[in-house]
C-alpha positions in Angstrom: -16.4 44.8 -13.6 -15.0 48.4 -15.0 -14.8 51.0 -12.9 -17.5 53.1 -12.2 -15.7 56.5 -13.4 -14.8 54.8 -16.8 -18.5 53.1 -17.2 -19.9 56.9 -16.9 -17.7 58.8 -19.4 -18.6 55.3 -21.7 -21.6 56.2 -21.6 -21.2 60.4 -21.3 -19.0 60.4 -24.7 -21.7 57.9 -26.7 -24.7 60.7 -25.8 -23.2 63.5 -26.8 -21.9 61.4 -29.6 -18.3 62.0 -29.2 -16.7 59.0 -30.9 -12.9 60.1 -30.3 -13.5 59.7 -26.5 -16.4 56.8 -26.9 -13.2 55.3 -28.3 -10.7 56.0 -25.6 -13.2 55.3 -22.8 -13.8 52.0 -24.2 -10.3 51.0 -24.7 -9.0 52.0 -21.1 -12.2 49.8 -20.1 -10.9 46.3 -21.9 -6.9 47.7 -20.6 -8.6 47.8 -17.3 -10.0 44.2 -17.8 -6.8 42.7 -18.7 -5.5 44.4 -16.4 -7.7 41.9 -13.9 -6.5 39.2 -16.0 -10.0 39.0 -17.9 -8.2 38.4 -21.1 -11.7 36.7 -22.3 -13.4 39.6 -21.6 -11.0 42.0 -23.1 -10.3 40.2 -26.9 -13.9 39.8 -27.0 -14.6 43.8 -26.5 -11.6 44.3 -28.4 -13.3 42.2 -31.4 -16.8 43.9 -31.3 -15.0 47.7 -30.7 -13.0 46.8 -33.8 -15.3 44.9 -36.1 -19.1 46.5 -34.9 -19.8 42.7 -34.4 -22.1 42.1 -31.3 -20.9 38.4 -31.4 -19.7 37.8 -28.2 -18.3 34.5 -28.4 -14.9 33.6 -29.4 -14.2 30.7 -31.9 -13.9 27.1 -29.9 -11.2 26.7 -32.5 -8.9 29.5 -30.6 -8.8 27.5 -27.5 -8.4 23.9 -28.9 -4.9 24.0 -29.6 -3.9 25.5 -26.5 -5.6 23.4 -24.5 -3.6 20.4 -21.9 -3.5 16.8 -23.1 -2.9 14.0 -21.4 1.0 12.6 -22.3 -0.6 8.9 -22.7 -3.5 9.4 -24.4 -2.7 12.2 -26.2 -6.3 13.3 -25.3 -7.4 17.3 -23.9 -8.1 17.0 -20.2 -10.7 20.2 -20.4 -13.0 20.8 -22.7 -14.0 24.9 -23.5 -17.3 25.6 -23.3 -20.1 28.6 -24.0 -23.0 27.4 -22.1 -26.5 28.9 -23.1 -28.4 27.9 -20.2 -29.4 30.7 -17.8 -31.6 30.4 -14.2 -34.5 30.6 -16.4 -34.1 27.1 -17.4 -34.0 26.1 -13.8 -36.4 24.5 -12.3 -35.4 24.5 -8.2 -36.3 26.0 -5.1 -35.9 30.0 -4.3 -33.3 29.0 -1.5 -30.9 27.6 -4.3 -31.3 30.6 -6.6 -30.7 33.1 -3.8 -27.7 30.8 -2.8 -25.9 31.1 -6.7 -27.4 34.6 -7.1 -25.3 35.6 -4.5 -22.4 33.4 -5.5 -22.3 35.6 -8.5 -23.1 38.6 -6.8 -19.4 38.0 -4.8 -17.7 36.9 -8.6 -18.9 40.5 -9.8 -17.8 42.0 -7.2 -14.2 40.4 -6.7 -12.0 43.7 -6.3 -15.0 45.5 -4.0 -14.0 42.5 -1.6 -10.4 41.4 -2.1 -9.5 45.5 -1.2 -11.8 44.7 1.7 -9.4 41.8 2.5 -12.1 39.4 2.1 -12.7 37.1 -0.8 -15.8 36.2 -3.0 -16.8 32.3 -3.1 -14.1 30.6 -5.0 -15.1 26.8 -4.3 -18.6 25.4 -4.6 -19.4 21.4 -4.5 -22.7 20.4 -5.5 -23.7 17.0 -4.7 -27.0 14.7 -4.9 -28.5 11.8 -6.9 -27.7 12.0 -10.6 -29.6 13.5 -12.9 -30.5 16.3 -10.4 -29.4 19.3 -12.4 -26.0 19.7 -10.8 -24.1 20.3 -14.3 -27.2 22.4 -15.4 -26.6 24.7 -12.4 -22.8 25.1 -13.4 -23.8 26.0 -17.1 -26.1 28.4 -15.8 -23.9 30.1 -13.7 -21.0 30.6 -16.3 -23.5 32.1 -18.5 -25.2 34.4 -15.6 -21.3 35.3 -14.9 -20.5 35.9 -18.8 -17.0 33.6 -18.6 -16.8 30.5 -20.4 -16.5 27.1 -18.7 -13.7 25.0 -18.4 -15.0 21.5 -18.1 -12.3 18.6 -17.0 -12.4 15.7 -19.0 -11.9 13.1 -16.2 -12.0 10.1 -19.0 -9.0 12.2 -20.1 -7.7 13.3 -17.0 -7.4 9.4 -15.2 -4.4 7.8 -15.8 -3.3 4.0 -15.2 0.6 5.5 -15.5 1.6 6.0 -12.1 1.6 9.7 -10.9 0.5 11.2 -14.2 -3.1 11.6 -13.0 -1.1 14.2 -10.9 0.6 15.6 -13.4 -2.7 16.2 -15.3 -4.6 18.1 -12.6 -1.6 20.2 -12.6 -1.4 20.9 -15.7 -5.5 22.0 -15.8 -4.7 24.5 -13.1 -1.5 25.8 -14.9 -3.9 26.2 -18.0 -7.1 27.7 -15.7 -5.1 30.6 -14.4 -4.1 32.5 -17.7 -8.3 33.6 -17.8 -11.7 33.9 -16.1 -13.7 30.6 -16.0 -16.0 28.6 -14.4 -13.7 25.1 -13.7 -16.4 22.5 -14.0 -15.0 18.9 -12.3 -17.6 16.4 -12.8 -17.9 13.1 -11.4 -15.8 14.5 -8.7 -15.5 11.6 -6.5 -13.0 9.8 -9.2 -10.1 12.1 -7.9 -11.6 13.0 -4.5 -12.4 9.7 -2.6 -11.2 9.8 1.1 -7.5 8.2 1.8 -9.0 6.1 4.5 -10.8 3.7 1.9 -8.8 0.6 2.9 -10.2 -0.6 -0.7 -8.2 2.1 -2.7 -3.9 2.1 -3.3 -1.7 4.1 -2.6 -2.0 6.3 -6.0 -5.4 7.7 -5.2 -3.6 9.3 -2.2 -1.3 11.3 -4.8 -3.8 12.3 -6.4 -6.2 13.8 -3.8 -3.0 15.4 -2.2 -1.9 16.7 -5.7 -5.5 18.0 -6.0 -5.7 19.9 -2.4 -1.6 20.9 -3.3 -3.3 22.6 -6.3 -6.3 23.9 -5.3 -4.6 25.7 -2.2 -1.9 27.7 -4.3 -4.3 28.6 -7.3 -4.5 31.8 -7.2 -6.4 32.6 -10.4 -10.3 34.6 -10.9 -12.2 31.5 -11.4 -14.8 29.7 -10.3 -14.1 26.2 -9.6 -17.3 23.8 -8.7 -17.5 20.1 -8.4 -20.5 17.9 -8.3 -20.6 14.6 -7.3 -23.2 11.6 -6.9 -21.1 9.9 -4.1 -20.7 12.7 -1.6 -20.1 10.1 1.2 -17.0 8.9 -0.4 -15.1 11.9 -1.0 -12.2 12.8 1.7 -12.9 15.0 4.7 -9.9 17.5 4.0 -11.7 17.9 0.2 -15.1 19.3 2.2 -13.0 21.6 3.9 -11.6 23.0 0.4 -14.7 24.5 -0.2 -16.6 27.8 0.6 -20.6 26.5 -0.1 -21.5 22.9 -0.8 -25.1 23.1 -2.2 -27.0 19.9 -2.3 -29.3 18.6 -5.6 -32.1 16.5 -4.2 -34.7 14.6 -5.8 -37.6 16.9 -7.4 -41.0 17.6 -5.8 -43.9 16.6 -7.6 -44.6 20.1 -8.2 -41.3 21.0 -9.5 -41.8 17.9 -12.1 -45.0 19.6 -13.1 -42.9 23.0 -13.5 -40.3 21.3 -15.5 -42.4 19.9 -17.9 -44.5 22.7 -18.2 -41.1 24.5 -19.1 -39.4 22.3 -21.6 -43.1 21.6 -23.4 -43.7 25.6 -23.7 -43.1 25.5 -27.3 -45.8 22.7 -28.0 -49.2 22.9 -27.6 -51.0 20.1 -25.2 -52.7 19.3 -22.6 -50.0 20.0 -20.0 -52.0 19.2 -16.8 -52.7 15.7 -17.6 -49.0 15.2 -16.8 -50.2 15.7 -13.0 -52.1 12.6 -13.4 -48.9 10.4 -13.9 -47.1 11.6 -10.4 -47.9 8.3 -8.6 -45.9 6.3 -11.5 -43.2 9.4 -11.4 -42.1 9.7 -8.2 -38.7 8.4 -8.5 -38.1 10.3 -11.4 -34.9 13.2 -11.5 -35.2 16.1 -13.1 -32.9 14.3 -16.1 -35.8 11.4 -16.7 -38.4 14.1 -16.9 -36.5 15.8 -19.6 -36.0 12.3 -21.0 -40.1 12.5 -21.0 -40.0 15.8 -22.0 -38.1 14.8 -25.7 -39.8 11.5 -26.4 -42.7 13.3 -26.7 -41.3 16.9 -28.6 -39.3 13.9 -30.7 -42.3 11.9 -31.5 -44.2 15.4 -32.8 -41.6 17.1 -34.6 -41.7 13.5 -36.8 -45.5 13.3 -37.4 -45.1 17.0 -38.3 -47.3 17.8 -35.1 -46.9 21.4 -33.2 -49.5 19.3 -30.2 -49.0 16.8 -28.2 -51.7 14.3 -27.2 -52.6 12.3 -23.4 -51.2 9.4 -25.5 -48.0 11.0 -26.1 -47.5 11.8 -22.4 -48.5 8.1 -21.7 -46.2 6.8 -24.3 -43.4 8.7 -23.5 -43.7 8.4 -19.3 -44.1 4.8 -19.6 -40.9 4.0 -21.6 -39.1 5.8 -19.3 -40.8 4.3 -16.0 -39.3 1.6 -17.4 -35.7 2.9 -17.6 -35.6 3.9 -14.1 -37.3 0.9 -13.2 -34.1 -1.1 -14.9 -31.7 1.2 -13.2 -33.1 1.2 -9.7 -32.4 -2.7 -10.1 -28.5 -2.8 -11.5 -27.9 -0.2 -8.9 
């Protein structure tokens, strides 16, 4: 964040309408930012100081080529992205929300505390049954922050060339360091399962010790969070890695009811005959009742409909009862 001294002549210079030092304010503010090695935040106040453009996003296209690939596959291991979900689109309990309001209450306040020889949160796990809103919660938070998220492509990042899935999680870091982010690593258990799984070789040992190598000497302003479905799997010294582990559990009936209420709110319906279906819902995620959520918005947007009908919410529930019902039995 600027410093407070710079923030008031900012503001000082634009009321009395001094441009020359409106100018100068504002460039020692993005120097000051690089300075903290925002170097997002600077070249995008750079762009809208010099081209009056309140665009605040920079082109995908300026990261792409930058970005690490795997040697093999010739594929980019992270993936840059501007996420446009904010806590509004959350649909949890106020015990979560105060625990990521205050995670980025300690990213915006990183010098305050490092001077105090303390550090913000750095390392968050989330972990719960899929479809639970863990990835959701990461979006949300790089957009409440204002930094873009860095998420690892572990289809990418997995390699069957002994110790080049190594390699790649260095080369992630290496990359992550140069800038702010959020480092999203989902499906986290695929490079953090515990060494004492007599099932596993030898190269998933590598790789969780390359992982803990890395994640000990990083040294960059991110955020790094990982989410997992299989948190019983993941090694002990990995849980140890991390300041807050935040579990995603199953939704309430009541926070269903919220959730729908929230991704209808642009359609007109009967809303609260959704409450009658919690007895055939109650295995549902947070992920299925979206799923119910765009059968129905689907189904009206095609009939050239702005209202939904009880049959719409009886259509759309019952399709998808029967996708979890197929899931609960593979799994």
């Amino acid at each position: 964040m600027a410093r407070a001294d710079l923030l008031k002549k900012l503001f000082s210079s634009f009321k009395q309408d001094d441009k020359e030092n409106f100018y100068k304010f504002a460039n020692e503010i993005i120097e000051d930012e690089r300075k903290k090695n925002h170097g997002i935040l600077a070249d995008d106040l750079k762009m809208i100081l010099s081209n009056n453009n309140i665009q605040t996003k920079r082109p995908m296209s300026s990261f792409i080529s930058n970005t690490p690939k795997d040697a093999d596959k010739d594929a980019p291991l992270v993936e840059v992205i501007y996420p446009e979900k904010y806590f509004s689109d959350l649909i949890t309990t106020e015990e979560k929300i105060t625990q990521l309001e205050q995670i980025i209450k300690e990213f915006n306040n990183w010098d305050v505390l490092s001077s105090n020889g303390v550090f913000p949160t750095r390392r968050v796990l989330f972990y719960g049954p899929p479809g639970c809103g863990k990835t959701l919660c990461a979006q949300a938070i790089a957009s409440e922050i204002g930094i873009p998220m860095l998420y690892v492509r572990f289809d990418a990042l997995i390699s069957s060339y002994l110790g080049e899935t190594a390699s790649n999680i260095r080369k992630v870091f290496d990359y992550a360091k140069n800038d702010s982010w959020v480092i999203f690593f989902d499906e986290f258990d695929a490079i953090g399962r515990s060494r004492n799984d007599s099932t596993e070789h030898g190269e998933i040992k590598r790789v969780v010790n390359a992982f803990l190598q890395q994640i000990d000497n990083y040294k960059g302003r991110s955020l790094i969070i990982a989410a997992t479905n299989f948190e019983k799997s993941l090694d002990y010294a990995i849980w140890r890695r991390f300041d807050e582990t935040i579990l995603f559990d199953m939704p309430t009936n009541k926070e269903r009811m919220e959730l729908f209420s929230l991704r209808m709110r642009n359609f007109k319906g009967p809303d609260h005959v959704f409450e009658q279906y919690m007895d055939h819902i109650n295995l549902f995620s947070h992920s299925d009742v979206e799923k119910v959520c765009q059968i129905i918005m689907k189904q009206c947007i095609l009939d050239g409909r702005k209202m939904y009908t009880k049959n719409d919410i009886d259509f759309a529930v019952k399709k998808q009862e029967h996708i979890v019902s197929l899931r609960r039995t593979q799994y």
